[in-house]
C-alpha positions as CSV (number, residue, x, y, z in Angstrom):
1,X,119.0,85.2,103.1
2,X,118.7,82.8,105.6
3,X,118.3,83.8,109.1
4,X,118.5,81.1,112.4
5,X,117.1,82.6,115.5
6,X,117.4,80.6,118.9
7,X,115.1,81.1,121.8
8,X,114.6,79.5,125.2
9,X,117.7,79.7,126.9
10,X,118.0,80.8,131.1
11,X,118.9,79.7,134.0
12,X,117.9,76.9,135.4
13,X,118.8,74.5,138.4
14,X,120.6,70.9,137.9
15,X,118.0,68.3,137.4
16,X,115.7,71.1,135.8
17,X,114.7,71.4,132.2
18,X,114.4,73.6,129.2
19,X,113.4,73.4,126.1
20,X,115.5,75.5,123.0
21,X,114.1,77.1,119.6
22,X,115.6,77.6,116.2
23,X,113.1,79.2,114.1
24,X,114.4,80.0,110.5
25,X,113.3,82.3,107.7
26,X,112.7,80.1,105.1
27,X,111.3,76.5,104.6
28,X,113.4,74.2,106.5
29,X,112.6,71.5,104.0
30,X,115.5,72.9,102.0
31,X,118.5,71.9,104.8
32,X,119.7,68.0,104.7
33,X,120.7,68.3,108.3
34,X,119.5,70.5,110.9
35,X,121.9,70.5,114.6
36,X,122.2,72.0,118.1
37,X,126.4,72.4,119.1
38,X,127.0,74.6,122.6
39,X,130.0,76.2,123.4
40,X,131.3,76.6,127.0
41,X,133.8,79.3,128.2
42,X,137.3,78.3,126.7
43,X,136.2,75.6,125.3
44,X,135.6,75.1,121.2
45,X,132.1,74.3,120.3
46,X,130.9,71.1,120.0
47,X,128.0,69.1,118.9
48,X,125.0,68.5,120.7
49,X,122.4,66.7,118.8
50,X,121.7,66.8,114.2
51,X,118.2,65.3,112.9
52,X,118.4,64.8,109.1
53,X,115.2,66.0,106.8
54,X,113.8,62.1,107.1
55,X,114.3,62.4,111.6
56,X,117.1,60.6,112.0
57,X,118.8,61.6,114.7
58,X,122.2,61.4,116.4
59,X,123.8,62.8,119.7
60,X,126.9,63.2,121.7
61,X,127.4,60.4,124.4
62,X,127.0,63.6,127.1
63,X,123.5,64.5,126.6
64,X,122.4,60.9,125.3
65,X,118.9,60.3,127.3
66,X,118.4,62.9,129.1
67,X,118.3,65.6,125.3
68,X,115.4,65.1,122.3
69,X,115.9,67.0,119.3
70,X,113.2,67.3,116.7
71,X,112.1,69.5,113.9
72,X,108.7,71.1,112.6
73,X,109.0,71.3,109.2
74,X,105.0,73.3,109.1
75,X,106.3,75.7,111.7
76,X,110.3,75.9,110.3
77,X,111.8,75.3,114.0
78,X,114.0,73.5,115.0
79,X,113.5,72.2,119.3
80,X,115.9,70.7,121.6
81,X,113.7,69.5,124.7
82,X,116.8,69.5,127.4
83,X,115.7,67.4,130.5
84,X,118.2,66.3,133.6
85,X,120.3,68.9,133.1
86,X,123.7,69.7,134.7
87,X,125.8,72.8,135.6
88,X,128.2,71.3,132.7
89,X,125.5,71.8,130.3
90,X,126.4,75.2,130.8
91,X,127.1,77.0,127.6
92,X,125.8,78.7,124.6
93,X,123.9,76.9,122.3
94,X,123.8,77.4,118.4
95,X,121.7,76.6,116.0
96,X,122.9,75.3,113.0
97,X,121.3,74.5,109.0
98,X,123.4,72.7,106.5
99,X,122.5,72.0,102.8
100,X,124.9,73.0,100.0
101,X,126.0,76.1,103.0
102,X,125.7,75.8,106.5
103,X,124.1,78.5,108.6
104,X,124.5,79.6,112.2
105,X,122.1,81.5,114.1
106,X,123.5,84.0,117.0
107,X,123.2,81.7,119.9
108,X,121.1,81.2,123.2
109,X,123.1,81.1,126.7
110,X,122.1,78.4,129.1
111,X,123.1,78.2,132.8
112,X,122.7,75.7,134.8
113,X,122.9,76.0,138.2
114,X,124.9,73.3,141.2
């Protein structure tokens, strides 16, 4: 069974930093596309940032400079290095695994503070 679990959410100030883990249970070799979507209050989830199994990446115009995902296939994680940030970054922030299934782990809040 596969099993996402996000770490290294808080809260931070605007113009602060953090960076977010996905670490999964089995080899992340296995998922085509790997991704980062947040979800704010009353607002449907959206996507943040994918990086496919040869590092190509893509992101939403929002977070475009200022977010870097990337993947370590040795360690199975999955990172989101989240620089510049503002208090409309503010959500909670799934990981999320696709190959034949896609997979969602249980989600890490981040607040960021005005």
């Amino acid at each position: 069974q596969v099993q996402l679990v996000e770490s290294g959410g808080g809260l931070v100030q605007a113009g602060g930093s953090l960076r977010l883990s996905c670490a999964a249970s089995v080899s992340i070799f296995s998922f085509n596309t790997m991704g980062w979507y947040r979800q704010a209050p009353g607002k449907q989830r959206e996507l943040v940032a994918t990086i496919t199994s040869n590092g190509t990446s893509n992101y939403a115009d929002s977070v475009k400079g200022r977010f870097t995902i990337s993947r370590d296939n040795a360690k199975n994680t999955l990172y989101l290095q989240m620089n510049s940030l503002k208090p409309e970054d503010t959500a909670v922030y799934f990981c999320n695994a696709a190959n034949f299934l896609s997979y969602w782990g249980q989600g890490t809040q981040v607040t960021v503070s005005s």
